[in-house]
TORKOL-4160 file (C-alpha; in steps of 0.2 Angstrom, whole numbers, padded with zeros to 4 digits, m for minus):
344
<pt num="1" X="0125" Y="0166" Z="m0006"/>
<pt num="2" X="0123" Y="0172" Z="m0025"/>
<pt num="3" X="0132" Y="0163" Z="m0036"/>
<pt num="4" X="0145" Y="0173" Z="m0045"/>
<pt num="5" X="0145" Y="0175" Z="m0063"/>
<pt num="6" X="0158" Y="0170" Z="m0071"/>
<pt num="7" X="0166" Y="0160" Z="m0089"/>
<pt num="8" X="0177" Y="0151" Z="m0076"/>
<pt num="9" X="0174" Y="0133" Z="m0077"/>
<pt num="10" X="0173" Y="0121" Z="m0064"/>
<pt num="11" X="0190" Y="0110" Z="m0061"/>
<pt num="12" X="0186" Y="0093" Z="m0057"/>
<pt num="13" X="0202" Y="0091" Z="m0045"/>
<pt num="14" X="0195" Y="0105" Z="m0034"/>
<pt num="15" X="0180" Y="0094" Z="m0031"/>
<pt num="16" X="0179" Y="0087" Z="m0013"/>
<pt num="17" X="0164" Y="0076" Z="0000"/>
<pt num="18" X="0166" Y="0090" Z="0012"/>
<pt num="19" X="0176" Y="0109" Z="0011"/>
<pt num="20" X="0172" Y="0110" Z="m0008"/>
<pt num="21" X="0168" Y="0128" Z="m0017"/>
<pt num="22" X="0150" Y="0132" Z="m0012"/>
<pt num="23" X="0146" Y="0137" Z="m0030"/>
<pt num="24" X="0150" Y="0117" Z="m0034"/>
<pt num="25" X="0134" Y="0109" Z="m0025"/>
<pt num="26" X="0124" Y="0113" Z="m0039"/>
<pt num="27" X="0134" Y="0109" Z="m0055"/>
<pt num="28" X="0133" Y="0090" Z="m0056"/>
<pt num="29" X="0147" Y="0090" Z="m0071"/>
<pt num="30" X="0160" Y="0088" Z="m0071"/>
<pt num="31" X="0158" Y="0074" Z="m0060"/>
<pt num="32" X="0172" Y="0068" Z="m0048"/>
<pt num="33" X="0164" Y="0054" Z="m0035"/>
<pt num="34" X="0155" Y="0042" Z="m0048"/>
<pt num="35" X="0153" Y="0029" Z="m0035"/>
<pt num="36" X="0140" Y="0040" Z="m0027"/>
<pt num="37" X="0130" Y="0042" Z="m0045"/>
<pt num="38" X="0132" Y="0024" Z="m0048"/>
<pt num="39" X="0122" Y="0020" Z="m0031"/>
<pt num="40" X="0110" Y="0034" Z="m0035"/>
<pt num="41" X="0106" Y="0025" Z="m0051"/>
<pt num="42" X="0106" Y="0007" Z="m0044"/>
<pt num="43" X="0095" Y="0015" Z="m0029"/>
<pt num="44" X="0083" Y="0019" Z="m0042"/>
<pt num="45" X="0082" Y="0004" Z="m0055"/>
<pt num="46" X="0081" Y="m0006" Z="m0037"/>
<pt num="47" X="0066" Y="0005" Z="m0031"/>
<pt num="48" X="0052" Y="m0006" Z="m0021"/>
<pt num="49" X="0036" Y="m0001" Z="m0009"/>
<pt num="50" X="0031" Y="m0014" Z="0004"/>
<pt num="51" X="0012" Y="m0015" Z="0000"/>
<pt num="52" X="0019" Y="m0024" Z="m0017"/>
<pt num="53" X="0021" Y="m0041" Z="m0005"/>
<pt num="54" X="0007" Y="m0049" Z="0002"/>
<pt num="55" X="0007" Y="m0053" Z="0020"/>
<pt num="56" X="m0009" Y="m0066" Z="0024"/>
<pt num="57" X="0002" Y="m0080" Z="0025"/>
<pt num="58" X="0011" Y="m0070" Z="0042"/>
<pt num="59" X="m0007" Y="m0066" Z="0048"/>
<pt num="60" X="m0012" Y="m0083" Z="0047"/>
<pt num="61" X="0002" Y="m0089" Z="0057"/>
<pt num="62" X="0003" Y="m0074" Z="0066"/>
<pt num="63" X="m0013" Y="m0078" Z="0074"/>
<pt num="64" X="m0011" Y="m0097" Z="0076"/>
<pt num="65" X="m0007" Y="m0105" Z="0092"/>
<pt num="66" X="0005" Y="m0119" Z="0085"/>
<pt num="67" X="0014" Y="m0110" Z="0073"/>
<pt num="68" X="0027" Y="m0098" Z="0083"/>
<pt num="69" X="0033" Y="m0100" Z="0100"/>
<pt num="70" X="0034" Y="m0086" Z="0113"/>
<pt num="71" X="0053" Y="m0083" Z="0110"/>
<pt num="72" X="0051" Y="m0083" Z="0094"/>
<pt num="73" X="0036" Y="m0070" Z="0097"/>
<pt num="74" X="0045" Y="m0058" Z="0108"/>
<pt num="75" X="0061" Y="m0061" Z="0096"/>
<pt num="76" X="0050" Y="m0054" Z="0081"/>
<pt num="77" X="0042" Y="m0039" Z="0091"/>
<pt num="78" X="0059" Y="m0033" Z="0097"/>
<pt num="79" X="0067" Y="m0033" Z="0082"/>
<pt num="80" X="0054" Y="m0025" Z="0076"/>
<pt num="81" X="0053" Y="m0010" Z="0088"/>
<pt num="82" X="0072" Y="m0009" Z="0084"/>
<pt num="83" X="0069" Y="m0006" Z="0067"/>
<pt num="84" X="0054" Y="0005" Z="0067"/>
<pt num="85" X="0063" Y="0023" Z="0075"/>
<pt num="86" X="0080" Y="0016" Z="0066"/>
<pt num="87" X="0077" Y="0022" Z="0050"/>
<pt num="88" X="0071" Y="0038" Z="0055"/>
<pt num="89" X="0085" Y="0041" Z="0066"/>
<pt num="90" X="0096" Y="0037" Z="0050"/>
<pt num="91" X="0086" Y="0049" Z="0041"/>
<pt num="92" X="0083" Y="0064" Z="0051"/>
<pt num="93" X="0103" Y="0064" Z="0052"/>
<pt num="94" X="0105" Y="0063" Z="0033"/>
<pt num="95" X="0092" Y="0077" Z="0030"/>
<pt num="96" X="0096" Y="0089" Z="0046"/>
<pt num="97" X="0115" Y="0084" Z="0046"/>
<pt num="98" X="0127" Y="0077" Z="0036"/>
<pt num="99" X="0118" Y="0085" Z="0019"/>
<pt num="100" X="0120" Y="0102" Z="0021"/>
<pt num="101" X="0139" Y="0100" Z="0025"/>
<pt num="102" X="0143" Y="0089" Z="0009"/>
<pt num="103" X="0149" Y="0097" Z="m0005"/>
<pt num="104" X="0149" Y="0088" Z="m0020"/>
<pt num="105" X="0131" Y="0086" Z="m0032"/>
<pt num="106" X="0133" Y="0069" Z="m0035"/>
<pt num="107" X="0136" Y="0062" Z="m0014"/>
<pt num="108" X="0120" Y="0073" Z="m0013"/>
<pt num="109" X="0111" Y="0067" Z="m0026"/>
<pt num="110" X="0113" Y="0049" Z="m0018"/>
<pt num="111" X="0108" Y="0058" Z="0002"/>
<pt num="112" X="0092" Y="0061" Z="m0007"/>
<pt num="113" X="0086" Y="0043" Z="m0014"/>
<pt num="114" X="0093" Y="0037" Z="0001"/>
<pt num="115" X="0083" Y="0047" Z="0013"/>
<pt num="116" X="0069" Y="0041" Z="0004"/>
<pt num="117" X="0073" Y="0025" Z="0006"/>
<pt num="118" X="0073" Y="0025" Z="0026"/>
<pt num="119" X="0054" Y="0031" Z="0023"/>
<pt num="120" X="0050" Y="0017" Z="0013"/>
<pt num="121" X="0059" Y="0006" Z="0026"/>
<pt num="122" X="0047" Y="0014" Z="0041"/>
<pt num="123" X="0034" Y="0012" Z="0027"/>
<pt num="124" X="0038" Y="m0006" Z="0028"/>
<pt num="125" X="0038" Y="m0009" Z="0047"/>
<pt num="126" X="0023" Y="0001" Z="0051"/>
<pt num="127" X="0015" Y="m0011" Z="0035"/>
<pt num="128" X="0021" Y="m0026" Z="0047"/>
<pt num="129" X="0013" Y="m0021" Z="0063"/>
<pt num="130" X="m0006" Y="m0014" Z="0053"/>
<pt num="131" X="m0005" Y="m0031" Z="0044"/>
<pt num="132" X="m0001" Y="m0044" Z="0059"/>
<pt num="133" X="m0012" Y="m0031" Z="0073"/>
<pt num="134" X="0002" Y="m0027" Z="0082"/>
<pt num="135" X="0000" Y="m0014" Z="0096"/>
<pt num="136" X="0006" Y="m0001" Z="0087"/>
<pt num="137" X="0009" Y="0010" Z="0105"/>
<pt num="138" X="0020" Y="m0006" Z="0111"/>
<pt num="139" X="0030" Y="m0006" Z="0093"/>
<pt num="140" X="0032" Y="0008" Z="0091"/>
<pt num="141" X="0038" Y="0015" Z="0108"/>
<pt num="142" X="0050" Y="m0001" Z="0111"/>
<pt num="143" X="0065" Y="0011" Z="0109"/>
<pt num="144" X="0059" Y="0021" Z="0124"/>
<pt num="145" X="0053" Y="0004" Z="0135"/>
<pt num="146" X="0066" Y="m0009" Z="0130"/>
<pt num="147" X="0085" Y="m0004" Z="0138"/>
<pt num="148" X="0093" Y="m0011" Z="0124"/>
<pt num="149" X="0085" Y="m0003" Z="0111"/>
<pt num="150" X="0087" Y="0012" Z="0120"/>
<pt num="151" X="0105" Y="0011" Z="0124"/>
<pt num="152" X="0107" Y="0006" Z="0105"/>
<pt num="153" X="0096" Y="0022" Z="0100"/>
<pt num="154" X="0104" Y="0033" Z="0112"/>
<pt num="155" X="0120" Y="0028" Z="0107"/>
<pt num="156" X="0119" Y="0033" Z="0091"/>
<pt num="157" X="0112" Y="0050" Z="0094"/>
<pt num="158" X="0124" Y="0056" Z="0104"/>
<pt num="159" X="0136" Y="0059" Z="0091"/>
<pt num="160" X="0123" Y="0069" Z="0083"/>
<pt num="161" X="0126" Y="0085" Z="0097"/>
<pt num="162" X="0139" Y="0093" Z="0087"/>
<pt num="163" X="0134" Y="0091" Z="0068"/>
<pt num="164" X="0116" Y="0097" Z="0071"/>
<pt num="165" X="0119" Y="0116" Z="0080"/>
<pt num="166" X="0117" Y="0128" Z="0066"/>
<pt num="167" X="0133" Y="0137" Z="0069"/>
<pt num="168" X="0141" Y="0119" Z="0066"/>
<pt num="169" X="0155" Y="0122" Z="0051"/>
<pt num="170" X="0167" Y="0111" Z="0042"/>
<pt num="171" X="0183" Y="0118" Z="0037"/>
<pt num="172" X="0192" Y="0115" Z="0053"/>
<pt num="173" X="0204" Y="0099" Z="0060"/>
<pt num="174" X="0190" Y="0096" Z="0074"/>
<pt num="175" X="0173" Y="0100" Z="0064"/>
<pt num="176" X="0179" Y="0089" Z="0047"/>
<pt num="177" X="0186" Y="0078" Z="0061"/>
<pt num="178" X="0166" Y="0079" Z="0070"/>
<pt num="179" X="0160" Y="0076" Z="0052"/>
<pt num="180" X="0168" Y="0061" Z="0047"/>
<pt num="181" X="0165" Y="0054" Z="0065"/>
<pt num="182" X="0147" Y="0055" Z="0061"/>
<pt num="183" X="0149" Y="0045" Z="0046"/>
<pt num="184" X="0157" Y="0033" Z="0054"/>
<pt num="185" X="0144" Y="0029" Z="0068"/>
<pt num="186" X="0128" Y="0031" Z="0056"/>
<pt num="187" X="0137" Y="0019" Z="0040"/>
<pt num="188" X="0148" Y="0006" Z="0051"/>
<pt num="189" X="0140" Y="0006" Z="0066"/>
<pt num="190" X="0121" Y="0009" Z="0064"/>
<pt num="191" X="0118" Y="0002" Z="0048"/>
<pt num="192" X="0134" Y="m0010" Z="0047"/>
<pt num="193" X="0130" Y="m0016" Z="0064"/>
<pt num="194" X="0115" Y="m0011" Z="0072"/>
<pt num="195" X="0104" Y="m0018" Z="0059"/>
<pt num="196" X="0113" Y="m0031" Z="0052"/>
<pt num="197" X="0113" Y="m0043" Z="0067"/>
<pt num="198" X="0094" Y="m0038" Z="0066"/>
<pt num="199" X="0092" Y="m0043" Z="0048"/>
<pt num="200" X="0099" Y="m0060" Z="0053"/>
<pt num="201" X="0087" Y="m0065" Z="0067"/>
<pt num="202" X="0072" Y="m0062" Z="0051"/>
<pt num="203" X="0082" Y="m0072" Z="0039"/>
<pt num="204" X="0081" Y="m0084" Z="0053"/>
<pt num="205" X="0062" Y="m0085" Z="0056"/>
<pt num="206" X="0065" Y="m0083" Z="0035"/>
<pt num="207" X="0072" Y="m0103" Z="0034"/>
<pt num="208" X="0060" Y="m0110" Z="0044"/>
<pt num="209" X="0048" Y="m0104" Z="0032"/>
<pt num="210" X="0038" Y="m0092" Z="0046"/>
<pt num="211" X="0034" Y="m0072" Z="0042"/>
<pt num="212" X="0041" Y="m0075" Z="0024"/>
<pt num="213" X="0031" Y="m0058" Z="0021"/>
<pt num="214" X="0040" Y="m0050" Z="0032"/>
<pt num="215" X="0056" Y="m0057" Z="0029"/>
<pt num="216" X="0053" Y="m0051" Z="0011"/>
<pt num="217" X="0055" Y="m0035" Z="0015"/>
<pt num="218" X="0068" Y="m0036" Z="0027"/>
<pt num="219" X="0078" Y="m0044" Z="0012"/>
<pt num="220" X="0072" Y="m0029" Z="0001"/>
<pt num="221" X="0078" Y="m0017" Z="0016"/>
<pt num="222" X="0095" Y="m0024" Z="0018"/>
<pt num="223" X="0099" Y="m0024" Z="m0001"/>
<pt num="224" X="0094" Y="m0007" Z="0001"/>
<pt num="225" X="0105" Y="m0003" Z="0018"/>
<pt num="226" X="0119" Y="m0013" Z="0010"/>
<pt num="227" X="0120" Y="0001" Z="m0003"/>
<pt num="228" X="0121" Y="0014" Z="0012"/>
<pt num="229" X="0134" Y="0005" Z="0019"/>
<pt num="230" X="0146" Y="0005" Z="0004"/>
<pt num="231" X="0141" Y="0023" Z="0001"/>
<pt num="232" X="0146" Y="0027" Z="0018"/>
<pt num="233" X="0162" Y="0018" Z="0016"/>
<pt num="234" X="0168" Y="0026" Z="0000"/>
<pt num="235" X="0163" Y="0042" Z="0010"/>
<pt num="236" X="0175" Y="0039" Z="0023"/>
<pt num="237" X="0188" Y="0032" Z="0012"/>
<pt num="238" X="0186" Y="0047" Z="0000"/>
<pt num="239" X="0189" Y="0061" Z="0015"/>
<pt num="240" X="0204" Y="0051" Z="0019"/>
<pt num="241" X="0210" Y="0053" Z="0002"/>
<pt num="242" X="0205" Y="0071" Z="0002"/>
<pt num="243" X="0212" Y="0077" Z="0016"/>
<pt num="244" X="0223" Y="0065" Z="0024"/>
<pt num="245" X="0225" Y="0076" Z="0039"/>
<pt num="246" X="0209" Y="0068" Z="0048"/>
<pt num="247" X="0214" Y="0052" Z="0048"/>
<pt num="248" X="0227" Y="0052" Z="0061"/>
<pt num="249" X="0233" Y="0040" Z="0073"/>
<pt num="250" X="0224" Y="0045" Z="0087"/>
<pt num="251" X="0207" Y="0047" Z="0077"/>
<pt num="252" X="0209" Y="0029" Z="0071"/>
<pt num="253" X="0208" Y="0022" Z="0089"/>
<pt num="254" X="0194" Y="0033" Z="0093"/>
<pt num="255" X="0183" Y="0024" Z="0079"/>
<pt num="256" X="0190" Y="0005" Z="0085"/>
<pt num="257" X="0187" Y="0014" Z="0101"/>
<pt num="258" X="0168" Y="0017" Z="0095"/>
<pt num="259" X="0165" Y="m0001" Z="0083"/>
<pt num="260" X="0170" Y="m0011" Z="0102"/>
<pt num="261" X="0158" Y="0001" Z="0112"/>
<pt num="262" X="0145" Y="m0005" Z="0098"/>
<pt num="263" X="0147" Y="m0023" Z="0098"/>
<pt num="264" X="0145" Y="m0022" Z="0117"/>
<pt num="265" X="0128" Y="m0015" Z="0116"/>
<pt num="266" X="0123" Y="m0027" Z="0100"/>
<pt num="267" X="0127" Y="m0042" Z="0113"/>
<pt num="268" X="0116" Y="m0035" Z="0125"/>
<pt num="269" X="0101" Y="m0034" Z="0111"/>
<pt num="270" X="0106" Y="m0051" Z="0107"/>
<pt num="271" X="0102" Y="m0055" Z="0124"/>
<pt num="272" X="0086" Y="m0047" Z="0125"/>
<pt num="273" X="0080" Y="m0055" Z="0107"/>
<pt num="274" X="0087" Y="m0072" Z="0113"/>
<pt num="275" X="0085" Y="m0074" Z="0132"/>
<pt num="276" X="0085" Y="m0094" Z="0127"/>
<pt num="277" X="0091" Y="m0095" Z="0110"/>
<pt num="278" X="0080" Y="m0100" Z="0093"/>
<pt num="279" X="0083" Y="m0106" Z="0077"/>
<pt num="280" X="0098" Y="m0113" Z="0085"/>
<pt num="281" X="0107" Y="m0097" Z="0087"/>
<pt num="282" X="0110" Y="m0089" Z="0106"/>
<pt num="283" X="0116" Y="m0075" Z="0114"/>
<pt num="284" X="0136" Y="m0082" Z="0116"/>
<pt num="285" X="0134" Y="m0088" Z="0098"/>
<pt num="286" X="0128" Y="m0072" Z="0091"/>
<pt num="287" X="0141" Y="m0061" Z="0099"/>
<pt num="288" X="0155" Y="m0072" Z="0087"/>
<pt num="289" X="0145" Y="m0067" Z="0076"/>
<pt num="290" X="0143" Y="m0047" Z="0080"/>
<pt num="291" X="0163" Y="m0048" Z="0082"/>
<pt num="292" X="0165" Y="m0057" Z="0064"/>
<pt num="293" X="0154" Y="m0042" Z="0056"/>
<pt num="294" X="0162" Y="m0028" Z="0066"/>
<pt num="295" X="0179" Y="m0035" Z="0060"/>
<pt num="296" X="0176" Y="m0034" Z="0042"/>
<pt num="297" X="0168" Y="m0016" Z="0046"/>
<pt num="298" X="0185" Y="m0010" Z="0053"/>
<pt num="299" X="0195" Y="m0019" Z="0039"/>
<pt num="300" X="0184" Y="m0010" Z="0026"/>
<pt num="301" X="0193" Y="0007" Z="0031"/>
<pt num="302" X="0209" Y="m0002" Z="0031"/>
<pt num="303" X="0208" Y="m0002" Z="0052"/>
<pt num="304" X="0215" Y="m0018" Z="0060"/>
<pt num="305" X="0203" Y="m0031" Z="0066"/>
<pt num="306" X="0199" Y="m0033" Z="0084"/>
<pt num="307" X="0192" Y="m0049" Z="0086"/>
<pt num="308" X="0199" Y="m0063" Z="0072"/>
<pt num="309" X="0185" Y="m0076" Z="0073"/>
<pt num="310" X="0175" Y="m0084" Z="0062"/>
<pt num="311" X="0157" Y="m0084" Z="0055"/>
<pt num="312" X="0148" Y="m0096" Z="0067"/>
<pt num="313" X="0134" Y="m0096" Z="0059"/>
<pt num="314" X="0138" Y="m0099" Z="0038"/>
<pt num="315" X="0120" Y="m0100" Z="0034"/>
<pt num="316" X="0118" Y="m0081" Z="0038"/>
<pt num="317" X="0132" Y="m0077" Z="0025"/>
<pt num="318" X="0120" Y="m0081" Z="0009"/>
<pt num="319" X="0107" Y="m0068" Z="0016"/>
<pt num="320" X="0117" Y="m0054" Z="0025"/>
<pt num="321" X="0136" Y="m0053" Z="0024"/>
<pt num="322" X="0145" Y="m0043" Z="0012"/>
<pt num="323" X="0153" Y="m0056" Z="0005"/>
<pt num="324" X="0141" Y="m0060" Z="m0008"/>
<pt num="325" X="0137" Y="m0042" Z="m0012"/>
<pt num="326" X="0146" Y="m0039" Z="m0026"/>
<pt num="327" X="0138" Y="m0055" Z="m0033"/>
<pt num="328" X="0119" Y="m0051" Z="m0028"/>
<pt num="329" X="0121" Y="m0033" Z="m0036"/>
<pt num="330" X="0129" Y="m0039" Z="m0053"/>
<pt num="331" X="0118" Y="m0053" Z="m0059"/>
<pt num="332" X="0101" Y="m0050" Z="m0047"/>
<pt num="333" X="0099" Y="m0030" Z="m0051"/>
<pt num="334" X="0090" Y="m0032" Z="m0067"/>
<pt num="335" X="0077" Y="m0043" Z="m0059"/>
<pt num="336" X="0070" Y="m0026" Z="m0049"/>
<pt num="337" X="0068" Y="m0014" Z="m0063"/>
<pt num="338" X="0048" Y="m0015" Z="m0062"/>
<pt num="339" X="0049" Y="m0020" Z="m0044"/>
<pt num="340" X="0045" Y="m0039" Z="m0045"/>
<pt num="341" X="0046" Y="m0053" Z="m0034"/>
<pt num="342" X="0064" Y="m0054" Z="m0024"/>
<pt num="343" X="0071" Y="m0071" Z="m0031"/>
<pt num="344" X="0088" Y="m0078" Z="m0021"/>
């Protein structure tokens, strides 16, 4: 509708992530949610594209005989048709979803750069597969053929029936409620989850010095998802400041509910990816650490943790956990302004 004219100014305490004055989405100041424009900007200084890293070393041993084993083989191809319709599934629900509903300038400012960033992400796998001669048909179509990429996939999507009807409207207990469910699967679960047990099996192949290309990028996507995941999390924390009504005690157990239902189908995946184990990690060792993560996921919106165990695998925490974030962002960022070479 028409914006109204008006000498009225804008108040700041009237700003909101979702139910906000439709006049507000276009007037960035006075801002009220800095941490989205402070990942907008950090999303920007850390900008990348994956034809900066080279990728001959991964098609020589790509096509070697001695180099990588058949498990490790079929490990790499499968995460690798998990991550290739991931990102566009995060997209397409950023773009066609959760945007249009979000009512403050800055959030949407930071759902912008962040939508591009899932097209450079399928930018990057699709890179991957032209590089190393993948069938792209088999790659790309995994999410159809594989039943745990597909259970994974589908999964996710399902909670995407009510948020993408056109008559869908928030402003109601059930709709913000729909809303912030949606938030909760696509930043927990699909990206605190889904692809962060998949960014561990490349850190693996990663420390025995095997696809390093690949495993560049990969390192470039999760500083990049890790960013979405903190966004989503100050999202959800936000609307529970904002309208406290959402949060009741029966929703909570809905989303431990839904963070369980997803570490199920991650140990599946782990099963497919690791029918024998490599890099010294299996399927039983993988699912400690599927719980460990989905713990700290659930404690990040002050939910209780379900599981209690530790990191069986310590090596994955330098690469992957959340733990050394705050550290990576604050003293690595400025290495990335003219998109140089990743340095650890």
């Amino acid at each position: 509708m028409p914006v109204k004219w008006t000498n009225e100014r804008i108040d700041i305490n009237q700003r909101r992530i979702i139910n906000g004055a439709d006049a507000d989405v276009i007037q960035l100041y006075p801002m009220k949610h800095t941490f989205a424009w402070d990942a907008y900007n950090t999303g920007n200084a850390n900008h990348w594209l994956p034809t900066e890293i080279g990728m001959q070393k991964d098609i020589e041993q790509w096509r070697s005989s001695t180099v990588l084993s058949e498990d490790e083989r079929r490990a790499f191809k499968v995460v690798l048709g998990f991550f290739t319709t991931a990102d566009s599934i995060a997209a397409n629900n950023i773009v066609l979803a959760a945007y249009k509903h979000v009512t403050s300038p800055e959030c949407r400012m930071y759902l912008l750069r962040q939508g591009y960033e899932e097209a450079i992400h399928t930018h990057a796998y699709q890179y991957i597969v032209e590089s190393l001669g993948l069938d792209e048909g088999e790659i790309f179509n995994m999410y159809r053929e594989v039943e745990a990429i597909y259970n994974k996939d589908n999964f996710i999507l399902s909670f995407n029936e009510g948020i993408f009807d056109p008559m869908f409207k928030t402003g109601m207990l059930e709709t913000d409620q729909k809303f912030l469910e949606n938030i909760v699967v696509f930043s927990l679960i699909m990206e605190g989850i889904f692809f962060y047990s998949a960014f561990a099996v490349m850190f693996g192949f990663q420390r025995q010095n095997k696809m390093v290309g690949s495993a560049e990028q990969i390192q470039y996507i999760m500083r990049d998802e890790s960013q979405h995941l903190n966004f989503g999390i100050n999202l959800i924390n936000t609307i529970k400041q904002e309208q406290p009504e959402v949060w009741t005690s029966e929703f909570q157990a809905h989303v431990v509910d839904l963070v369980r239902r997803a570490v199920e189908l991650e140990v599946t995946f782990a099963q497919t990816v690791f029918p024998k184990g490599i890099f010294g990690m299996n399927a039983e060792g993988f699912r400690q650490y599927i719980e460990y993560i989905a713990d700290r996921r659930l404690a990040s919106v002050a939910l209780p943790i379900q599981y209690d165990v530790v990191n069986p695998f310590p090596w994955m925490s330098e690469a992957v956990d959340l733990s050394k974030e705050k550290n990576f962002f604050e003293t690595r960022v400025t290495e990335y302004q003219v998109g140089g070479a990743l340095q650890w």
